[in-house]
C-alpha positions, 0 to 999 in steps of 0.5 A: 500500500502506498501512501499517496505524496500528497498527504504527506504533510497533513499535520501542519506546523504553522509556528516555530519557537519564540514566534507570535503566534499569530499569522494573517493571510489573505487569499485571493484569485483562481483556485484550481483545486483543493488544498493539496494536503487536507485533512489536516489539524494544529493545535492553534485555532483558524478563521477564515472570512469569506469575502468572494466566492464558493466554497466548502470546508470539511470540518470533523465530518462535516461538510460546509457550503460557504459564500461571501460574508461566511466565517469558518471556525475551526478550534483546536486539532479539528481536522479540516479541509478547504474544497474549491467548488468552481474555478471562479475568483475567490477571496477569503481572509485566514487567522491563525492564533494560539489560545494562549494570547487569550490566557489573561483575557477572561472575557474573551476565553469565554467568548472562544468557549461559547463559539464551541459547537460553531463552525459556520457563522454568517455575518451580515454586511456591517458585521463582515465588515468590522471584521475584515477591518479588524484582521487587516489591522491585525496584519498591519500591526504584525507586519510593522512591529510598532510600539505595544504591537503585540498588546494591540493586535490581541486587542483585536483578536477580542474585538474580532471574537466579541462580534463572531459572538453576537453573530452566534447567538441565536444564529448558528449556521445549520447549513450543511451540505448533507448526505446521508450515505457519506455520512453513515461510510463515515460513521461505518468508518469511525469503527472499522477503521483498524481493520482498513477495510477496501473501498469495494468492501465498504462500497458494497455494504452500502450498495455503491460501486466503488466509482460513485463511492470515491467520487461522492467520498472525495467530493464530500470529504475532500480527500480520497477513501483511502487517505482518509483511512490513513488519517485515521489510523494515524491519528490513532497512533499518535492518541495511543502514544501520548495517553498510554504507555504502549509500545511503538510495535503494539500500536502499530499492530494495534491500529491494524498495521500487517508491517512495521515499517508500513507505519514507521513510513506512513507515521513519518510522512504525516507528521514528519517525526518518528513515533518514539520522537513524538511521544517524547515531545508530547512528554517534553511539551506537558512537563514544561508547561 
């Protein structure tokens, strides 16, 4: 089995030690496809501001259809992969932080946990754009580096939180691009997972031919059966090395690997390290903080 060299870099690393963590992105032109390397996960919380175009975002199972002045949340090692649905002009503004800019800021920890259960708000024209005023003050304020900047630019950050807060309440976005059957493959899925099951197994458990299986699977998910499968059992891995004390070769066959080095490459293709060098910089990270 081969993994495919696209989902080499599913997890992403978006800042290195002694950054701010906080990185501003805009987007905009043509898109010709999905992001190469969903689903991927951080343990920083991502926005993104809709501001032109189509699109949909697959966040933990879901899929959701996005327009202009949509925002997408997604918190803390949510997997998640942006879908282009046409090849028309888009333009969306991304933040990226850390939840530790917000530790000495109560009224805003308390605004992130209320957005908990959101993921897709729509704002209106007023709220969309304060926001977009407010990332692009972040941005300028991060690109400058004047005086006080980093105080400033979390100013920002609640000012940005206090009205996606207004906008959730009571207004939750239930848009949702539904499909029942994906939904119950990954379900079925969530199971069965270590036991890799093949797209023809699965396929006709559900009565599809494997074709429409992988296309509607990619087209709701964003990312092909088996890369999907793969994730999984990856990220099965990693939750088994940092919560117990298992050994490497136990987990791999625990997870449903046939191979050892089968896992040592599809581990280190995804997230760059070796098992035994990830749990000691989980170890490390916790006993630090």
């Amino acid at each position: 089995m081969n993994t495919p060299k696209s989902y080499a870099h599913f997890q992403q690393r978006i800042f290195q030690q002694g950054d701010f963590p906080l990185n501003v992105t805009m987007y905009k032109g043509k898109t010709h496809h999905s992001y190469p390397f969903g689903p991927y996960y951080h343990p920083e919380l991502e926005f993104h501001l809709i501001q032109r175009g189509n699109c949909q975002y697959f966040i933990g199972d879901v899929n959701y259809p996005c327009e202009k002045n949509s925002v997408l949340i997604m918190h803390r090692n949510e997997a998640h992969c942006y879908i282009q649905d046409d090849q028309a002009y888009a333009k969306n503004i991304a933040l990226v932080f850390s939840a530790q800019l917000l530790s000495d800021r109560p009224a805003a920890m308390d605004a992130l946990r209320s957005l908990g259960s959101a993921h897709h708000l729509v704002l209106s024209d007023k709220q969309a754009g304060t926001a977009e005023y407010l990332l692009q003050r972040m941005a300028d304020e991060c690109e400058s580096k004047d005086l006080g900047w980093m105080d400033i630019t979390v100013n920002y950050i609640v000012a940005f939180l206090n009205i996606l807060q207004k906008a959730a309440i009571g207004h939750i976005s239930g848009k949702e691009n539904k499909d029942p059957i994906i939904q119950e493959v990954l379900k079925y899925l969530q199971e069965e997972f270590t036991n890799m099951p093949s797209l023809t197994e699965v396929s006709n458990i559900f009565g599809l031919s494997a074709y429409t299986l992988s296309k509607k699977f990619k087209q709701y998910v964003g990312v092909g059966f088996l890369e999907y499968l793969i994730h999984m059992r990856i990220e099965e891995a990693r939750r088994l090395l940092v919560e117990t004390d298992m050994k490497v070769t136990d987990i791999a066959y625990e997870i449903g690997f046939d191979s050892l080095s089968t896992f040592y490459r599809d581990f280190l293709q995804l997230t760059k390290v070796t098992p035994a060098v990830y749990r000691k910089m989980i170890k490390k990270s916790k006993s630090a903080s």
